[in-house]
C-alpha positions as CSV (number, residue, x, y, z in Angstrom):
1,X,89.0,50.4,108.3
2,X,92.4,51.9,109.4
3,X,91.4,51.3,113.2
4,X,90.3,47.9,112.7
5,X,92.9,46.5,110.9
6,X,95.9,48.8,112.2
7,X,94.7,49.7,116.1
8,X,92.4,47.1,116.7
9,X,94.1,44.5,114.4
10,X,91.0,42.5,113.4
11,X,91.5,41.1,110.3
12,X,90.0,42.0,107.0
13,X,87.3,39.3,106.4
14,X,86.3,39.7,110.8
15,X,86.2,43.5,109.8
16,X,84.1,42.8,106.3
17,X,81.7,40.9,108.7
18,X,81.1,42.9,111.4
19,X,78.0,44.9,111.5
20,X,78.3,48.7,112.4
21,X,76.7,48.2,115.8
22,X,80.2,44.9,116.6
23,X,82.5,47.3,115.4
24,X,81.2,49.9,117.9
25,X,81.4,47.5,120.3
26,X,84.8,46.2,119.3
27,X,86.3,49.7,119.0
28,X,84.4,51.0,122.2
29,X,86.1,47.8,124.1
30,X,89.4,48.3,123.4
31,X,89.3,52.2,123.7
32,X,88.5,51.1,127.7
33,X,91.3,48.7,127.8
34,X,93.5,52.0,126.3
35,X,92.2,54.3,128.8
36,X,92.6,51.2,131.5
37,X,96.0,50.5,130.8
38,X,96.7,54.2,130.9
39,X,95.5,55.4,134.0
40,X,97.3,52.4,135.7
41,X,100.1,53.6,134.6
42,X,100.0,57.1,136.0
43,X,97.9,55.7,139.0
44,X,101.8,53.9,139.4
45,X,103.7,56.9,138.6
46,X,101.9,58.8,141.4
47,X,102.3,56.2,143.9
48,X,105.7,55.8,143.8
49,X,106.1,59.7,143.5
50,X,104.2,60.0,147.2
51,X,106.2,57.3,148.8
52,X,109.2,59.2,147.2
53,X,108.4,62.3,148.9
54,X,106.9,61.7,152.2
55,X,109.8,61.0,154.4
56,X,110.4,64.7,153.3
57,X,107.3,66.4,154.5
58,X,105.4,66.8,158.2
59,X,102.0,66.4,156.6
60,X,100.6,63.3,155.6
61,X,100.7,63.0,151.7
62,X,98.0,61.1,149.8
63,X,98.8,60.4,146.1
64,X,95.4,62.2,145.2
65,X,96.4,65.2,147.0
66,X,99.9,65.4,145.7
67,X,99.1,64.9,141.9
68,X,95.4,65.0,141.4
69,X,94.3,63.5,138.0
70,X,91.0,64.8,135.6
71,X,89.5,61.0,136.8
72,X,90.2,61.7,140.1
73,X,86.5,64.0,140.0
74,X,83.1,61.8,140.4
75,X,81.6,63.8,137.9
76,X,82.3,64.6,134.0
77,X,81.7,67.8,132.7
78,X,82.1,66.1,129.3
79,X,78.5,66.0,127.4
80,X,77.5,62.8,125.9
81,X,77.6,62.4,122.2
82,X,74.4,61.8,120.8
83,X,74.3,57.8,119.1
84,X,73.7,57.6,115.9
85,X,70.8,55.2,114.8
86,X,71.0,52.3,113.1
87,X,70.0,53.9,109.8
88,X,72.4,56.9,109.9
89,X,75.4,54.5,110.7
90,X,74.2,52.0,107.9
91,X,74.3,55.4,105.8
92,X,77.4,56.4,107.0
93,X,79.2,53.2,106.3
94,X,78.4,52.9,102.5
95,X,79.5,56.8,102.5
96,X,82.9,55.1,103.3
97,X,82.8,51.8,101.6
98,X,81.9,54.0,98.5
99,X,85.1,56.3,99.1
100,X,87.2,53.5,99.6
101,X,85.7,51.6,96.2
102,X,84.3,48.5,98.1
103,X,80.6,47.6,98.9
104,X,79.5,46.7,102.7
């Protein structure tokens, strides 16, 4: 509930609706805008560092070269988490409505 309401900023009643397979959704959409917005960023940093720096070298720089990022790679050496099932996220969502002392 503390990422929907104070990342996310859904409100309560949206949040009290939302199944466990929207609020994947919803969290797993705006975790891509985060990761979106920063890449640009850097993506900008590193452009404006290359044109900083080439009048100063012979050799043609290109902004992967100069400051080469993780996402820069084609593949991902990251395993894939294994999803959950409908059930076990059901389950796991009355674990936490009964910590929290509501009812989902």
């Amino acid at each position: 509930m503390g990422i929907a309401l104070g990342r996310v900023h859904i409100s309560y009643n949206d949040f009290c609706w939302c199944t466990p397979e929207e609020f994947e959704e919803v969290c797993k959409a705006w975790q891509e805008t985060r990761d979106a917005e920063y890449k640009e960023n850097w993506e900008r940093t590193r452009l404006l560092a290359t044109i900083t720096i080439q009048p100063h070298v012979k050799q043609k720089l290109t902004a992967q070269k100069l400051l080469p990022f993780a996402w820069d790679k084609k593949t991902s050496s990251v395993p894939k988490a294994k999803r959950m099932t409908a059930e076990q996220r059901r389950k796991r969502m009355d674990e936490v409505a009964k910590k929290l002392g509501t009812t989902v």
